[in-house]
DRENSE-648013 format. One record per residue: residue in one letter; x, y, z of N, C-alpha, C in turn. Coordinates in Angstrom, 3 decimals. Example, Ala and Ser with C-alpha at 12.3 -4.5 7.8 and 13.67 -1.06 7.14 Angstrom:
2
+------+----------+----------+----------+----------+----------+----------+----------+----------+----------+
! code !   n.east !  n.north !     n.up !  ca.east ! ca.north !    ca.up !   c.east !  c.north !     c.up !
+------+----------+----------+----------+----------+----------+----------+----------+----------+----------+
!    A !   13.190 !   -5.690 !    7.800 !   12.300 !   -4.500 !    7.800 !   13.200 !   -3.300 !    7.800 !
!    S !   12.850 !   -2.250 !    7.080 !   13.670 !   -1.060 !    7.140 !   12.900 !    0.030 !    7.870 !
+------+----------+----------+----------+----------+----------+----------+----------+----------+----------+
END
This chain:
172
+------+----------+----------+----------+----------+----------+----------+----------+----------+----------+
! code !   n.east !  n.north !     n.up !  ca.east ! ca.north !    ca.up !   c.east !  c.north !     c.up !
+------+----------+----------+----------+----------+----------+----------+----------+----------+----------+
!    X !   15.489 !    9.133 !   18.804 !   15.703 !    8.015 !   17.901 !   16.007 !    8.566 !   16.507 !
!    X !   17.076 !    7.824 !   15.652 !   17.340 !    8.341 !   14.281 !   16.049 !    8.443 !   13.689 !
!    X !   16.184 !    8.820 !   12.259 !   15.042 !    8.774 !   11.565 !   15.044 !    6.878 !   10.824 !
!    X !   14.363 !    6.351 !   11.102 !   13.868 !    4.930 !   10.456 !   13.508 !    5.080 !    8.831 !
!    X !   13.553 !    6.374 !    8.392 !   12.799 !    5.898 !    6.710 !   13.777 !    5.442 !    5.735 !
!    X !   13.475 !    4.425 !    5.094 !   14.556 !    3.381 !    4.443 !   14.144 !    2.458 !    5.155 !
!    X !   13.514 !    2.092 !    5.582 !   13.538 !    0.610 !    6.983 !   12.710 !   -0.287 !    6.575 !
!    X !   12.519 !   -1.437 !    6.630 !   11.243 !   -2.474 !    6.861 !   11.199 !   -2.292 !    8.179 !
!    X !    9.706 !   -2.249 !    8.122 !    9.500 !   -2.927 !    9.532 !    8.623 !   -3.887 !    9.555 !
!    X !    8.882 !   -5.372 !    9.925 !    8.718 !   -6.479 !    9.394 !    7.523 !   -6.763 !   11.077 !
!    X !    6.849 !   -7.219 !   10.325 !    5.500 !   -7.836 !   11.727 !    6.393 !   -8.538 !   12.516 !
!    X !    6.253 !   -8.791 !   13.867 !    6.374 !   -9.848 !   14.285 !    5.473 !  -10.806 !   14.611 !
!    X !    5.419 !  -12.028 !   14.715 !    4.098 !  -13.282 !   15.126 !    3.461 !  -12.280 !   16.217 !
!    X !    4.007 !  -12.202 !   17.098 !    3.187 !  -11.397 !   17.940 !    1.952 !  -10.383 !   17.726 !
!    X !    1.836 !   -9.942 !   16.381 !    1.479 !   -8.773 !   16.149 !    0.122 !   -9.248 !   15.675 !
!    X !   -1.119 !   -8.871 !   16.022 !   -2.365 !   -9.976 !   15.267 !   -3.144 !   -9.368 !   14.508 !
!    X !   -2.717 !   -7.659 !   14.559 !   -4.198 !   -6.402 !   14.191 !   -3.912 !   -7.122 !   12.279 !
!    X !   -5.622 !   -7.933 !   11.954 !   -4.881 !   -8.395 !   10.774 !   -4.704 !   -6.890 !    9.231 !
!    X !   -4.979 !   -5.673 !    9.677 !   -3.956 !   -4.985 !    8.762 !   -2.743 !   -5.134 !    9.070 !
!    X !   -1.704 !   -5.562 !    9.817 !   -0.142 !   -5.684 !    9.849 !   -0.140 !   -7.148 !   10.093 !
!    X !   -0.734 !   -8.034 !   10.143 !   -0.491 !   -9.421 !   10.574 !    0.482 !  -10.247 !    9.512 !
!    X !    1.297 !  -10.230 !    9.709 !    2.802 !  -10.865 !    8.803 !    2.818 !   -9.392 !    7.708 !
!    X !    3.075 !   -8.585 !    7.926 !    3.418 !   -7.215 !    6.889 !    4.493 !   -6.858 !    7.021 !
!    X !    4.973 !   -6.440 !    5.805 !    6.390 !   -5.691 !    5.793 !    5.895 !   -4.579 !    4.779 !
!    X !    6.292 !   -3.434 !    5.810 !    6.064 !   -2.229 !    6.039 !    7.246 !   -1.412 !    5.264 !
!    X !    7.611 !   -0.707 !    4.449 !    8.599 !    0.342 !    3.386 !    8.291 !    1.826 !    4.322 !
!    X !    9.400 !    2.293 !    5.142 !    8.924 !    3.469 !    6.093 !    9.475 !    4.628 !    5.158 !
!    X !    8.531 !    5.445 !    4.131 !    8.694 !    6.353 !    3.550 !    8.980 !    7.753 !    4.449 !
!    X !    8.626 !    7.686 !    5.395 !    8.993 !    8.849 !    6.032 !    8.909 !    8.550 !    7.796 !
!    X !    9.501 !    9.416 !    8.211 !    9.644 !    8.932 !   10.127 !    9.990 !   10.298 !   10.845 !
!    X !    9.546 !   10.716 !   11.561 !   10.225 !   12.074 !   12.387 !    9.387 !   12.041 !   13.748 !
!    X !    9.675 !   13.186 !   14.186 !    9.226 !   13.800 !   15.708 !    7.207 !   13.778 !   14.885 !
!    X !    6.952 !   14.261 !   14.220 !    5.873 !   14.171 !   13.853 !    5.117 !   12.732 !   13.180 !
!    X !    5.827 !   11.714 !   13.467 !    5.000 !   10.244 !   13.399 !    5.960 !    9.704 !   12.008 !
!    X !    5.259 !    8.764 !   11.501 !    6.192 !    7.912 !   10.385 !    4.607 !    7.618 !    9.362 !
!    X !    5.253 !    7.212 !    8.431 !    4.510 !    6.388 !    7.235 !    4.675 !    5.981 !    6.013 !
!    X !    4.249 !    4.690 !    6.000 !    5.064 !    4.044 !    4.860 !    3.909 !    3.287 !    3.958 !
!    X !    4.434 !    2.286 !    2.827 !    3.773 !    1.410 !    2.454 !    3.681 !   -0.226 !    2.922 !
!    X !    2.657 !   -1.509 !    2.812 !    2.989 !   -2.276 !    3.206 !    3.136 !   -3.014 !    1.374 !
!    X !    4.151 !   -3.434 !    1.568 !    5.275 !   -4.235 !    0.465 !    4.439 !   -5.602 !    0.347 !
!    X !    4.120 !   -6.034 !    1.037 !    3.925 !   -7.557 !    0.353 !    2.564 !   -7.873 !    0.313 !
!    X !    1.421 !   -6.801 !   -0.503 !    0.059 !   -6.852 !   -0.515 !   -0.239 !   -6.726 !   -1.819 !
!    X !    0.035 !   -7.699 !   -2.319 !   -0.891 !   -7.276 !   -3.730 !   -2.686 !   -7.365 !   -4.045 !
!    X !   -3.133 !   -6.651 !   -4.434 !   -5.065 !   -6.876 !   -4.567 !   -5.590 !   -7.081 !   -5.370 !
!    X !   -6.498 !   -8.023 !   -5.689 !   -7.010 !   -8.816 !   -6.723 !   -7.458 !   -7.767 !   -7.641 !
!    X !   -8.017 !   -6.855 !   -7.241 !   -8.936 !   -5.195 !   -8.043 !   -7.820 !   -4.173 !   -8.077 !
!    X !   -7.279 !   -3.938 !   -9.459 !   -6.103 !   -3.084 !   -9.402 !   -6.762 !   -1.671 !   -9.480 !
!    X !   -8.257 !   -1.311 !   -9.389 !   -8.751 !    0.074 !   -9.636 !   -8.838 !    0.373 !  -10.921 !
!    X !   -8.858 !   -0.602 !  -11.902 !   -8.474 !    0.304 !  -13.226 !   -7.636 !    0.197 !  -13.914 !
!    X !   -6.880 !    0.025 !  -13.196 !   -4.665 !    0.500 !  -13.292 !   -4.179 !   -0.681 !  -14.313 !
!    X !   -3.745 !   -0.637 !  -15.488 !   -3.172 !   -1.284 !  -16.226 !   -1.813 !   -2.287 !  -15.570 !
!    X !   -1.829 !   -2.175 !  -14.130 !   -0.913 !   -2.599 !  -13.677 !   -1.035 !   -3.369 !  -12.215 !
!    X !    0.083 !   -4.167 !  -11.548 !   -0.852 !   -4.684 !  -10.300 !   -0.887 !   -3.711 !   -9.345 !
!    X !   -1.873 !   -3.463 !   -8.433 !   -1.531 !   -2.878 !   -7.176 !   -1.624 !   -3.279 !   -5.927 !
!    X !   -0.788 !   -2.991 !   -5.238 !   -0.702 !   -3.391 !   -3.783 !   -1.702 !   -2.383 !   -2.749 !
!    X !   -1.680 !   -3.207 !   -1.860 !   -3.056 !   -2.112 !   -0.247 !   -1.456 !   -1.748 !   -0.105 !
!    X !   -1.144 !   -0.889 !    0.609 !   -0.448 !   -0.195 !    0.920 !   -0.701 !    0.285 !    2.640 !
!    X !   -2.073 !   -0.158 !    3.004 !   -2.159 !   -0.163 !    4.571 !   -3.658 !    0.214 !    4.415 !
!    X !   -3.912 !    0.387 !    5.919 !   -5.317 !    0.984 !    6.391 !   -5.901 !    1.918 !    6.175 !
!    X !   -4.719 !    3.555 !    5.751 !   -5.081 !    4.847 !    5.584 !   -5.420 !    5.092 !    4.617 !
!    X !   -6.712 !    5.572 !    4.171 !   -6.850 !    6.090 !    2.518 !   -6.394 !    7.448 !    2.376 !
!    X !   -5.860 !    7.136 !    0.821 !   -5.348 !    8.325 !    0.547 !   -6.131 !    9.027 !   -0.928 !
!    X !   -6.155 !    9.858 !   -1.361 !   -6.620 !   10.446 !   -2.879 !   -6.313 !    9.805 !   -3.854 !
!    X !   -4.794 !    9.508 !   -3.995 !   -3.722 !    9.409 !   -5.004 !   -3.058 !    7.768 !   -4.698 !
!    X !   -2.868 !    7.611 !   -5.413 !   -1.811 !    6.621 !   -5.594 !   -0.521 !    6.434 !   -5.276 !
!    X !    0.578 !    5.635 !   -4.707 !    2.016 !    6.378 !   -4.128 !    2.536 !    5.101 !   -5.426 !
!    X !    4.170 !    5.501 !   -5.693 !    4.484 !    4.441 !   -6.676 !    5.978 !    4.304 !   -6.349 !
!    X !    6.452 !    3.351 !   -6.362 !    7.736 !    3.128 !   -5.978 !    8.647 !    2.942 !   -7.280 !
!    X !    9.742 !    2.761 !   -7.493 !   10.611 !    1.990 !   -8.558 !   11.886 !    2.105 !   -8.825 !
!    X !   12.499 !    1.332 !   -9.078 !   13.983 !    1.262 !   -9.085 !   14.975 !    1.660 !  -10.269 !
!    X !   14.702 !    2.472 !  -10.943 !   15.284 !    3.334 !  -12.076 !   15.645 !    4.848 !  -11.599 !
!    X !   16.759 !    5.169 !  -11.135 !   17.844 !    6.123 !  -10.869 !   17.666 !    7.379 !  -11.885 !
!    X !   17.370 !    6.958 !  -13.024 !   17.069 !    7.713 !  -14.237 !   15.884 !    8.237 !  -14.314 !
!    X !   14.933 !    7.850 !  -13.993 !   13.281 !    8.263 !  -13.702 !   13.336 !    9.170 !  -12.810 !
!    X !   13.972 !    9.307 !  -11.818 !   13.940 !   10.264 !  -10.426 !   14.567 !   11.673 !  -11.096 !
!    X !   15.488 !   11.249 !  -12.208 !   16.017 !   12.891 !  -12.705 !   15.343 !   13.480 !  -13.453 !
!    X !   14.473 !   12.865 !  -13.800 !   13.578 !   13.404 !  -14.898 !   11.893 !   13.679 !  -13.990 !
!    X !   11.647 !   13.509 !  -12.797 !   10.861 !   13.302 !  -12.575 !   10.135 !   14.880 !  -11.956 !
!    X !    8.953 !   15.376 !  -12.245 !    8.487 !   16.886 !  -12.100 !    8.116 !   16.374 !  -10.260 !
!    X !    9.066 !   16.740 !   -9.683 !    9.044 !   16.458 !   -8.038 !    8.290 !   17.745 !   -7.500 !
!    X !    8.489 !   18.853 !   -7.995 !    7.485 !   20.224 !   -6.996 !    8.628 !   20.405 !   -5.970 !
!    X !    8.309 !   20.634 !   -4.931 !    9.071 !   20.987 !   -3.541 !    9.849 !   20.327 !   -3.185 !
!    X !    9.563 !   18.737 !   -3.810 !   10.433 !   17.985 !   -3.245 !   12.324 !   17.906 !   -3.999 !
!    X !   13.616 !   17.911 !   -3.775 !   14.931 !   17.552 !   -4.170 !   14.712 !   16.524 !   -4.494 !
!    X !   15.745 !   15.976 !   -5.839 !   15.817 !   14.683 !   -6.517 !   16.694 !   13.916 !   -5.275 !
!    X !   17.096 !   14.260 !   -4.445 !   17.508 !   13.935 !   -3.565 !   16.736 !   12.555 !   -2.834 !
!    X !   15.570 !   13.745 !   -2.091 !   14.331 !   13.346 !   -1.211 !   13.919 !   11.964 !   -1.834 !
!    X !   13.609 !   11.547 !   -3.210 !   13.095 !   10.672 !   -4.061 !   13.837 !    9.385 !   -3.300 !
!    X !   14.893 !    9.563 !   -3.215 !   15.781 !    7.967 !   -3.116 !   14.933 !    7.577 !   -1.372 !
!    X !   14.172 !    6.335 !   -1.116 !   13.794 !    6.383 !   -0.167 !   14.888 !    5.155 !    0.722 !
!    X !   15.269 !    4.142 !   -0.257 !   16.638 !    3.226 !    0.382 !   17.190 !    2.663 !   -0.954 !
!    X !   18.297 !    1.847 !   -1.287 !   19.525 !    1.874 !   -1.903 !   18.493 !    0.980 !   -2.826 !
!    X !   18.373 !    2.100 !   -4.380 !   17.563 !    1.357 !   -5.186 !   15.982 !    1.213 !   -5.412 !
!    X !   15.381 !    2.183 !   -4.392 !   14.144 !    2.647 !   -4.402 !   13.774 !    3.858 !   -4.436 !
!    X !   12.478 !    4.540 !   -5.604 !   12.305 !    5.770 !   -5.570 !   11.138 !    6.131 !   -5.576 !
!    X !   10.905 !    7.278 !   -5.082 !    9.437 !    7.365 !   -5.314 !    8.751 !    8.333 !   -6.362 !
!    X !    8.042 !    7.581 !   -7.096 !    7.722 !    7.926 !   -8.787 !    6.597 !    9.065 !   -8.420 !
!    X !    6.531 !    9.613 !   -9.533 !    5.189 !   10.391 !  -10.323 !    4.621 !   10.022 !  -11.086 !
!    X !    3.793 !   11.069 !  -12.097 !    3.040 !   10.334 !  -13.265 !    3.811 !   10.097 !  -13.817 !
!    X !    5.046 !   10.622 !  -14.656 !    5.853 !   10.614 !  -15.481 !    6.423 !    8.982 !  -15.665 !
!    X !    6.562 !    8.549 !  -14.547 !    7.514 !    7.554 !  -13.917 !    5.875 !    6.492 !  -14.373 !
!    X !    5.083 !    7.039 !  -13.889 !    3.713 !    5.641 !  -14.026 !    3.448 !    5.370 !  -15.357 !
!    X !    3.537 !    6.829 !  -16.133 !    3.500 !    5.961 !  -17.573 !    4.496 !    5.617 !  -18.113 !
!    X !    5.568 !    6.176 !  -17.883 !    6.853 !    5.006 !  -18.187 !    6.679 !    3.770 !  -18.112 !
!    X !    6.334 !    3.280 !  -16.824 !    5.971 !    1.830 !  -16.680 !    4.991 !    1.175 !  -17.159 !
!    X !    4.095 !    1.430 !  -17.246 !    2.570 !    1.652 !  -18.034 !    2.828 !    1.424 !  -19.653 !
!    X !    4.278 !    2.126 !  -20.323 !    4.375 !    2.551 !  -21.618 !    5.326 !    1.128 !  -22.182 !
!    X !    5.484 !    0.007 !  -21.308 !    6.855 !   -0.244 !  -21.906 !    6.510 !   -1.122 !  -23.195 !
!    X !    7.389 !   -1.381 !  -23.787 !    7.402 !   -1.842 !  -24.967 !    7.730 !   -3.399 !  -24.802 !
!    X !    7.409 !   -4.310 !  -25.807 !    7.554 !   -5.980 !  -25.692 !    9.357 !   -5.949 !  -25.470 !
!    X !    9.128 !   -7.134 !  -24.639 !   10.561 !   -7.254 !  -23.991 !   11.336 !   -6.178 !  -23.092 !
!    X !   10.397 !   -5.207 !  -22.661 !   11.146 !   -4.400 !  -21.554 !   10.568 !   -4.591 !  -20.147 !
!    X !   11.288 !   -4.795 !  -19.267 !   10.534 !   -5.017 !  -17.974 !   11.200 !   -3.715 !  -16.684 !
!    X !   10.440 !   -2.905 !  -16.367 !   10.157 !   -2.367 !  -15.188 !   10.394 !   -2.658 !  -13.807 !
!    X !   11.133 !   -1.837 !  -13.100 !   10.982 !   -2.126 !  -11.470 !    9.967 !   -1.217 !  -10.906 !
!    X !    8.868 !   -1.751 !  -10.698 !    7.797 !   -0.681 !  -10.047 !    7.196 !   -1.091 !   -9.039 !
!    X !    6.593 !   -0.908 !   -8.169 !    5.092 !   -1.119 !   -7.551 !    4.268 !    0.252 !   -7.464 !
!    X !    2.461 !    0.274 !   -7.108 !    1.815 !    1.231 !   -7.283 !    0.906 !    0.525 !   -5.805 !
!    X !    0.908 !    1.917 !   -4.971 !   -0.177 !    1.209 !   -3.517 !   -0.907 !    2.448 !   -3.584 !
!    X !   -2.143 !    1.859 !   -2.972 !   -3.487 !    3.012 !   -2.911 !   -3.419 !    2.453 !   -1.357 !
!    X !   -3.430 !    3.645 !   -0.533 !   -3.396 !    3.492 !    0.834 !   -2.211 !    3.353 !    1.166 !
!    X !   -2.254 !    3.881 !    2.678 !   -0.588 !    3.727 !    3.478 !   -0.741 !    3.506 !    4.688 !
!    X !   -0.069 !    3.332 !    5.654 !    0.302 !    3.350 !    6.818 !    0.663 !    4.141 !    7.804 !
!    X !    0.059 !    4.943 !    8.625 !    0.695 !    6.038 !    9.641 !    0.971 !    5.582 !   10.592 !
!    X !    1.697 !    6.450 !   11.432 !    1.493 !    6.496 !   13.063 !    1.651 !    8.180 !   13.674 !
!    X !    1.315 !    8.362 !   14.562 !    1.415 !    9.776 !   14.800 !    2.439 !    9.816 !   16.202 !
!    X !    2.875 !   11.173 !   16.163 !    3.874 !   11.178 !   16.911 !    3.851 !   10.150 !   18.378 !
!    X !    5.655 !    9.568 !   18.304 !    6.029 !    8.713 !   19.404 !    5.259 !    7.173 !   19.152 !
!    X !    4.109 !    7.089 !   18.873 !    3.152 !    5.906 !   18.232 !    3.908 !    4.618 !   17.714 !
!    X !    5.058 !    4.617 !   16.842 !    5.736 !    3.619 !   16.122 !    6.830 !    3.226 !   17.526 !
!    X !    7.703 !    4.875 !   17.881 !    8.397 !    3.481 !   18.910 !    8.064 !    3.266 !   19.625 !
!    X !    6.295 !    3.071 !   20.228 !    5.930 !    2.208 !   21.087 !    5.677 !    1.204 !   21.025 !
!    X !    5.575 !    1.175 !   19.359 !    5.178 !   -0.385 !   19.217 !    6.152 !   -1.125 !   19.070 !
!    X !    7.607 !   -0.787 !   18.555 !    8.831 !   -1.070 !   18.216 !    9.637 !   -1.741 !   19.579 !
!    X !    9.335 !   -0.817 !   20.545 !    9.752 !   -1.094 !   21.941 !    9.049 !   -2.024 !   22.694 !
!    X !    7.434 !   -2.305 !   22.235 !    6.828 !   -3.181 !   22.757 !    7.280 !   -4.775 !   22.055 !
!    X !    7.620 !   -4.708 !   21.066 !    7.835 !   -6.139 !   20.200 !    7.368 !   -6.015 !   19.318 !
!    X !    6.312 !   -5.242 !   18.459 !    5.530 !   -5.461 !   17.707 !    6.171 !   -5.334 !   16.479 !
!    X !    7.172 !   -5.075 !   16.359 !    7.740 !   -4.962 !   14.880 !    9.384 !   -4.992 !   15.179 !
!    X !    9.985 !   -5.650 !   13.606 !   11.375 !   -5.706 !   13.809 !   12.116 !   -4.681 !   12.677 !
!    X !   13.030 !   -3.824 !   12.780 !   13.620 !   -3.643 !   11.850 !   14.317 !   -4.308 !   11.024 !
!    X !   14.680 !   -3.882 !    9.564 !   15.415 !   -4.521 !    8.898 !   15.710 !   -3.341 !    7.893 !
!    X !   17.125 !   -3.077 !    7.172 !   17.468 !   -2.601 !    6.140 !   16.371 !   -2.977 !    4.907 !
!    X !   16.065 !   -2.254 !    4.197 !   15.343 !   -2.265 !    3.049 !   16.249 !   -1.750 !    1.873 !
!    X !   15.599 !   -2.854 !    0.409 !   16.575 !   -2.700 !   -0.875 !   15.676 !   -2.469 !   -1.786 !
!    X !   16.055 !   -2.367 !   -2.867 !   15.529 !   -2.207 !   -3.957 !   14.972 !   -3.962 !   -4.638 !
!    X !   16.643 !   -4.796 !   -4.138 !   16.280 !   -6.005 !   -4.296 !   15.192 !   -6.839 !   -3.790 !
!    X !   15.314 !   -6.162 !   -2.628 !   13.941 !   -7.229 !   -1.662 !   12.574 !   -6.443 !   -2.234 !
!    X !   12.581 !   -5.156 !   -2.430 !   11.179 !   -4.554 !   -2.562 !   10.609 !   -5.262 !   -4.043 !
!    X !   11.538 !   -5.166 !   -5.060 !   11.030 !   -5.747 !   -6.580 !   11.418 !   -7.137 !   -6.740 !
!    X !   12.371 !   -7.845 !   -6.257 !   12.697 !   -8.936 !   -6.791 !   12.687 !  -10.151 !   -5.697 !
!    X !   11.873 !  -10.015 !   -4.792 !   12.127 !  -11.127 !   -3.645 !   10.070 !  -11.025 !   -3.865 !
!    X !    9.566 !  -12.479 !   -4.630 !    8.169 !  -12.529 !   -4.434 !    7.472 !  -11.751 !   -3.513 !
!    X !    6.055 !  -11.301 !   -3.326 !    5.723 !  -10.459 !   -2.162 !    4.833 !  -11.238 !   -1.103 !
!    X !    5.183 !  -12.275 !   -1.570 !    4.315 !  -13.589 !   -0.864 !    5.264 !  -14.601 !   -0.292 !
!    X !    6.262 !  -14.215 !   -0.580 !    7.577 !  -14.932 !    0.284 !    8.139 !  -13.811 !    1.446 !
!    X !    8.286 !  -12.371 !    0.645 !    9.039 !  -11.556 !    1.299 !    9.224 !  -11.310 !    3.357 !
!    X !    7.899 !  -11.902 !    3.748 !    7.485 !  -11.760 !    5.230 !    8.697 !  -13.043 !    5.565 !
!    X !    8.506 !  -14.016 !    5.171 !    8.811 !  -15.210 !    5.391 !   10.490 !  -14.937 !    5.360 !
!    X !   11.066 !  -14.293 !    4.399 !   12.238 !  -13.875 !    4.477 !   12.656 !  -13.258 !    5.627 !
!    X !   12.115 !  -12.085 !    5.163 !   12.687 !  -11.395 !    6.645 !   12.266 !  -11.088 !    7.955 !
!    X !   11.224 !  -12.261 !    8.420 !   10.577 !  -12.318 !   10.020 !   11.859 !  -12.471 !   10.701 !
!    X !   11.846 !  -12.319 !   11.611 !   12.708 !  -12.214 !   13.023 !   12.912 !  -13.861 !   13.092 !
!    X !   14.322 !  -14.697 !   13.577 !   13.955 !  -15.996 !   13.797 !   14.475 !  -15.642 !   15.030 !
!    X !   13.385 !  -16.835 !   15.551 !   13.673 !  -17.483 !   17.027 !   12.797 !  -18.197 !   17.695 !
!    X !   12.096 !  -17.725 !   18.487 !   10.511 !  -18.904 !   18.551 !   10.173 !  -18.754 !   18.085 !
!    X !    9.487 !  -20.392 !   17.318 !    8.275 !  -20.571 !   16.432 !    7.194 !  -20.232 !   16.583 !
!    X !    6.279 !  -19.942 !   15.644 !    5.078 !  -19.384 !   16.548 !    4.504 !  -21.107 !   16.880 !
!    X !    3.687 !  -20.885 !   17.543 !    2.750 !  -22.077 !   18.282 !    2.310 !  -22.562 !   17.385 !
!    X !    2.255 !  -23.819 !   17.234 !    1.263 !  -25.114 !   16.709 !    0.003 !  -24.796 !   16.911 !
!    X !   -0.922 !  -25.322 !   15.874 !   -2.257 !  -24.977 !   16.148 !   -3.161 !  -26.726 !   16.456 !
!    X !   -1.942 !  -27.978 !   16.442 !   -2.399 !  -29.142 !   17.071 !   -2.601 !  -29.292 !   18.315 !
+------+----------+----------+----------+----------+----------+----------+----------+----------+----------+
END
């Protein structure tokens, strides 16, 4: 299977485990060695601190913080380590930040607005794991943007891009 990172992978009704139950999933990375991403449309009442909102980002805890954002210009400037300014672009209009990039956003001045999000926690699967669930129904792909990640509410965003076709069941 190609590599999926750039992808939503959008819940389907079917899916009930309520960490993914209506989630849309940002697949930061995917290979022979498993996938993992953030979930996009979680924001949490307790930002940690963070001068800013943050999203759960999934089930897995992590140390650090992961940060997304849509400034092309931040990624060239950004102290990446091992990683190519390349690697940063994760789909058309999304990148994945550092500190540099967090206090940028953190720093802005009246009347400037930011494309960011910041998630504590992520999402794995370990090898073969995702396309079983993919193959079972449990999730749909979809192209992922920069537009849908920052500018499509994150409380609409599921609702956007669920799979149509059967409704789920009435609860009358």
């Amino acid at each position: 299977m190609p590599t999926l990172t750039g992808s939503f992978l959008v819940a389907r009704p079917v899916l009930t485990d309520p960490n993914f139950r209506q989630a849309v999933v940002l697949l930061l990375g995917h290979g022979d060695g498993g996938a993992y991403g953030v979930i996009v449309n979680r924001p949490v009442a307790d930002s940690a601190g963070l001068p800013v909102p943050v999203f759960e980002g999934g089930p897995c805890s992590s140390p650090g913080l992961v940060m997304l954002h849509g400034h092309p210009e931040w990624a060239e400037s950004s102290d990446v380590g091992e990683l190519s300014k390349d690697d940063l672009g994760v789909a058309p209009g999304v990148y994945v930040g550092d500190t540099s990039c967090l206090k940028r956003a953190t720093g802005a001045s009246a009347g400037e607005t930011f494309r960011f999000r910041v998630f504590r926690g992520y999402a794995g699967w370990g090898p073969g794991q995702l396309e079983q669930e993919i193959a079972a129904g449990a999730w749909a792909l979809v192209p992922a943007s920069g537009e849908l990640v920052f500018d499509v509410p994150p409380d609409e965003l599921w609702v956007q891009l669920r799979p149509r076709g059967i409704p789920e069941p009435s609860e009358n």
